[in-house]
N, C-alpha and C positions, 0 to 999 in steps of 0.2 A: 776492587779493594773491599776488605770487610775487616769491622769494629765490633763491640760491645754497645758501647754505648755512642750513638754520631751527635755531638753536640752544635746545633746552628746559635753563629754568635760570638765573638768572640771578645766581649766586653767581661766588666769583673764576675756578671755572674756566671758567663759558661766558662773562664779562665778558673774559676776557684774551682767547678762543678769538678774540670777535669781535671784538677789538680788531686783533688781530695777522692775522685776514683783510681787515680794513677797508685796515689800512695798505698790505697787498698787494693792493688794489682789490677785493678779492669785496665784492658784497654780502650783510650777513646781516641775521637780524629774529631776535631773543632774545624766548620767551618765558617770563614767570615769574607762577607761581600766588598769590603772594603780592605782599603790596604793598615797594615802594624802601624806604620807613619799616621794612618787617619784616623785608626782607634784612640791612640795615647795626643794624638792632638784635643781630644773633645774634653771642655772645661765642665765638671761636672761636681755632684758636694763631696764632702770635704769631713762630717761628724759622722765617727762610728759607736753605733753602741759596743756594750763588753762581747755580747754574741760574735758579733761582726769579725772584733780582734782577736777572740778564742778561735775564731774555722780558720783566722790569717795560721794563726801559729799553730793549729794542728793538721793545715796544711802543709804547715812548715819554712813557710813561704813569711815569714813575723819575727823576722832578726830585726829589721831595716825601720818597722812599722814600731819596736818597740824601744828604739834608739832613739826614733828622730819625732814619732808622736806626741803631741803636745795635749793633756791630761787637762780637761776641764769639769769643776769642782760644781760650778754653777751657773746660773743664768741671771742676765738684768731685764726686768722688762723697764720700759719706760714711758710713761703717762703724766697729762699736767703738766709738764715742763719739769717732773723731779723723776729719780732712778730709782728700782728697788730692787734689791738682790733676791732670788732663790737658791737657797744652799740644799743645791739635786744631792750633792756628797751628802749631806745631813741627815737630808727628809727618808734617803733610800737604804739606808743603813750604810752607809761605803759607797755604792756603785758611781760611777763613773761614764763620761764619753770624752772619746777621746780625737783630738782634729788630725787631721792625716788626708788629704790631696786624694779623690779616688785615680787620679793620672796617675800621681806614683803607687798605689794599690795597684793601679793596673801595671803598668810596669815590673813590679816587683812579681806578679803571676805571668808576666810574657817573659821573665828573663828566666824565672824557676824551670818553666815548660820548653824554654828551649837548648837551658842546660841538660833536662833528662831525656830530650830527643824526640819528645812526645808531638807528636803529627797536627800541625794547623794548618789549612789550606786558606791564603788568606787570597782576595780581588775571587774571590768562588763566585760565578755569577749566573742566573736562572737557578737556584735553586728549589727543588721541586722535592715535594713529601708522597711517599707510595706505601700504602697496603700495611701502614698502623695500625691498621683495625685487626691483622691476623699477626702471627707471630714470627713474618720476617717480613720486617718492615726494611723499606729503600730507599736514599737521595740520590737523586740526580743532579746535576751541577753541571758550566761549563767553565773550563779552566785554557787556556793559551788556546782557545780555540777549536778546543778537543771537547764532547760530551764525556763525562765521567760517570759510575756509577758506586755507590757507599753503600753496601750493605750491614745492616746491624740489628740488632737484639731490641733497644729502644733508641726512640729520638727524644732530645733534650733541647724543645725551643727557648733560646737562650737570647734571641732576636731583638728584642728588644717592640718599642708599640709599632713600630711600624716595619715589622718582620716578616716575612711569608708563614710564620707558625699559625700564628692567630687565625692569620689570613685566609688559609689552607681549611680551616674547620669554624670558619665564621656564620655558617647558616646553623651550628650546632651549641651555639654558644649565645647565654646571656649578656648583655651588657648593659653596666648600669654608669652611668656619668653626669658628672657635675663640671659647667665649666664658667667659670669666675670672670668676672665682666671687667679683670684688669691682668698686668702681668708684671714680672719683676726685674727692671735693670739692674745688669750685675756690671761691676766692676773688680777688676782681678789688677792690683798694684804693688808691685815692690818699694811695699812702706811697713813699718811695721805697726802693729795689729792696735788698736786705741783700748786693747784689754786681752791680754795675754793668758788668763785663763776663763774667760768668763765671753759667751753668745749675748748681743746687747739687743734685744726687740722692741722698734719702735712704733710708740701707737700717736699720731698727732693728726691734727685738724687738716694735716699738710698730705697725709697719709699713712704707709707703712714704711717703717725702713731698718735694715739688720746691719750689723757689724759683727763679723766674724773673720776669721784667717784660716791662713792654711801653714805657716809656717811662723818663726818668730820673726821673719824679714820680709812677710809676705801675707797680705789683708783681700781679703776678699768685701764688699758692700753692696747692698742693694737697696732699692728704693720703689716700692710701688709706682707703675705709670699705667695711665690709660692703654689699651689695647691697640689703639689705632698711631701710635709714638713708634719712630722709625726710631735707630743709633744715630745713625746721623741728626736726629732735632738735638741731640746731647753731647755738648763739647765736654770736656774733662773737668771746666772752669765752672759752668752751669750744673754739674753733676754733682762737686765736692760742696757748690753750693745749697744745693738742694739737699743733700744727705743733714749738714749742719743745721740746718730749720728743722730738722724732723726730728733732731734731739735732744740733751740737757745742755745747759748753757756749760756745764764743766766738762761734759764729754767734749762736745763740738769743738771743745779748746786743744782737746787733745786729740783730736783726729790730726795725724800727718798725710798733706798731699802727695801726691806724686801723680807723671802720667800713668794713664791707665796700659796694660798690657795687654787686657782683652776686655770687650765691652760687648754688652749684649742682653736682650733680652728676649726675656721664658715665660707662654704664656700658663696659667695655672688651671690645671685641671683634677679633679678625682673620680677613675675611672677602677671598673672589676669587670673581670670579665669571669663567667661561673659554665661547666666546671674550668680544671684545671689539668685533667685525664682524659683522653680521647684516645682506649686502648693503648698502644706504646708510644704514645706520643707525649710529651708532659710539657706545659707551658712553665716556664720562671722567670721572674724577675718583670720587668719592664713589658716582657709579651701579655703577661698576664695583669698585670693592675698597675695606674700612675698613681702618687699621690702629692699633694700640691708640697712644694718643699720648704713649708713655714717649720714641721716637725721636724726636718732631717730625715723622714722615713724610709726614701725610697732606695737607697741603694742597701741601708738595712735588713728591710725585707726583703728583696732580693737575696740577700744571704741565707736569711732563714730560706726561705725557698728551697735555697740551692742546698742548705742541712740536711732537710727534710727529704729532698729527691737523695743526694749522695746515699744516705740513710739505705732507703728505700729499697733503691737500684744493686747495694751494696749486700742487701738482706736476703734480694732475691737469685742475684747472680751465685752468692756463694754457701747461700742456703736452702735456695727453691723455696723461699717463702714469700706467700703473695701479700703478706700484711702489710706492708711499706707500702707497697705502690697503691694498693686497693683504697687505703687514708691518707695516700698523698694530698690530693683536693681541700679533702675535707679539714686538715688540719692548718694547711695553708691558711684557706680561708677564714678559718676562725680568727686568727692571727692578723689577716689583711685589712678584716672590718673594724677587728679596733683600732689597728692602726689609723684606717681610713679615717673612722670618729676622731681621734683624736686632732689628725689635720687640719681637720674639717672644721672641729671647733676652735684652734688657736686662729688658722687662718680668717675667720670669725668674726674672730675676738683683736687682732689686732691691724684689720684692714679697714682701708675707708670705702664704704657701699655706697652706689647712687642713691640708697634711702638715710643712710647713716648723715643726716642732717638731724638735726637739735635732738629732737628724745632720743636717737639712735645712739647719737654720738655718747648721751649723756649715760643711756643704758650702757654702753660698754664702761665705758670709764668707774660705774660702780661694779660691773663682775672685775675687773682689773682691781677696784679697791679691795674689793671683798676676799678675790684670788693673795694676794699678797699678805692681809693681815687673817686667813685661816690657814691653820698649820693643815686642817683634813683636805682643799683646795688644793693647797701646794706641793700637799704629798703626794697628790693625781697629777697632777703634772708633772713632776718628779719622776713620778715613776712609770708614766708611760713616756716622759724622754728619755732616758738612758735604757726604754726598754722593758715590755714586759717578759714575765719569766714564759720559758717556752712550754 
């Protein structure tokens, strides 16, 4: 079999990649190690920046996203036992992010690509990277017990951190990481959301804890826990309790329980991996950088990513021009590192540290005053949450 472009991975970022080569006529063949069933089962975030929802709908694939998306104006953080609004809409001129379920993102690119017939080989297993470094590059794979082979033009590791892309070209690569000495239980409940357009970030003596949604019948929360906390230490009872200490006395009244649907916890990390070009092979999304998900960055970036490759792949296939791919990397990563900063510092800023005992504590609690009552503060944050321009 032979492609244009072989995409490994079959989550949003290499579903969008081949979406948005289809539509500009390449052809591609996605494949993924796991089964459809297993990809659209994984609960993952939920805020898109405006980039995000422009590649949905110029994918074409942003009827669904732009019905059922639910458009949020600002954020609260919360400190001291009181709440303070950021108005993102205000400080950014207009811009916006918007809450939308990356499941059903995903979904809404598995049902596009298999209305236009576009080839996924999904349970594809041993997959193997050949001869990227020359100009016909090859996958190998096995499928129902037969070896296969994909030949194409370029590979688009789509894989995810723990992919064979990376993996494939790991003695050639940088890596730089950070890993955060706690993690975040989530709870995912069909209750609705304790603030229907507004992200709530809590900063208390108790820990971290968020309150966000994914639908107006449907909340998502989490709560800072030590690293060494199974799910099972966490009944549903002890969980909703725990969420309510961690925030204002008027919220926690209007937090609605319910059982959880899914529960689980994500440890945090920020990780780069440099380059992001190794001849036709191009890392995206998740292959190439984590970042801890206090910003919402990472399925984000991931998009841009995959902008930036489409772009690229798009430039040279139907132009024979090598300038796309040649500052593929490089533009990425401009992108990645501030992203990364900015994670880096909220996660910071509203987490409880083994040091973060009396001056520590006290020091956050004044950047939090300070952040809130400077309008130049809150415009930096503003506006690298809904997104820097590209």
């Amino acid at each position: 079999m032979r492609t244009q472009v072989a995409i490994i991975g079959a989550g949003p970022s290499g579903l969008l990649l081949g979406q948005l080569l289809a539509k500009a006529g390449i052809d591609n063949v996605i494949l993924e190690r796991q089964t459809g069933d297993y990809v659209l089962g994984r609960i993952r975030a939920g805020i898109l920046e405006q980039v995000t929802v422009d590649l949905m709908r110029e994918a074409g694939v942003g009827e669904r996203l732009d019905r059922e998306g639910i458009v949020h104006h600002s954020i609260e953080l919360v400190f001291s036992g009181a709440r303070h609004p950021i108005d993102v809409h205000g400080l950014t001129g207009g811009k916006v992010v918007t809450a939308y379920g990356q499941t059903e993102l995903t979904r809404d690119l598995m049902e596009a690509r298999a209305a236009a017939g576009l080839p996924t080989v999904y349970e594809a297993a041993d997959v193997a990277l050949h001869d990227f470094d020359g100009d016909k590059p090859r996958l190998t794979y096995r499928k129902d017990g037969q070896t296969h082979t994909l030949e194409c033009d370029f590979i688009a590791g789509c894989d995810g951190f723990h992919g064979v892309s990376r993996a494939t070209v790991k003695d050639r690569v940088t890596e730089y990481e950070k890993v955060y000495p706690f993690g975040w239980l989530g709870v995912l409940s069909e209750t609705p959301p304790v603030s229907p357009h507004a992200i709530v970030y809590g900063n208390s003596e108790r820990g971290f804890s968020l309150c966000s949604m994914r639908s107006m019948t449907r909340s998502r929360y989490y709560v800072q826990v030590p690293v060494s906390d199974q799910v099972e230490d966490w009944s549903d009872q002890r969980f909703w309790d725990e969420l309510k200490r961690r925030v204002d006395p008027e919220l926690a009244g209007r937090i609605v329980t319910g059982p959880s649907i899914e529960k689980s916890i994500a440890p945090l990390r920020s990780f780069v991996a440099e380059p992001m070009r190794f001849g036709r092979l191009f890392l995206a999304g998740d292959a190439g950088h984590i970042v801890p998900p206090t910003g919402a960055k990472g399925l984000n970036l991931a998009a841009t990513d995959v902008k930036y490759l489409s772009a690229a792949l798009i430039e040279f296939l139907k132009d024979k021009s090598p300038h796309g791919i040649d500052t593929y990397s490089e533009r990425c990563l401009k992108r990645i590192w501030k992203a990364e900063r900015f994670s880096w510092w909220l996660t910071t800023l509203m987490h409880r540290f083994p040091d973060t005992e009396g001056f520590g504590q006290k020091v956050q609690e004044a950047e939090l005053d300070y952040l809130v009552n400077s309008k130049a503060l809150s415009t930096s944050l503003a506006e690298n949450y809904v997104g820097l321009p590209l």
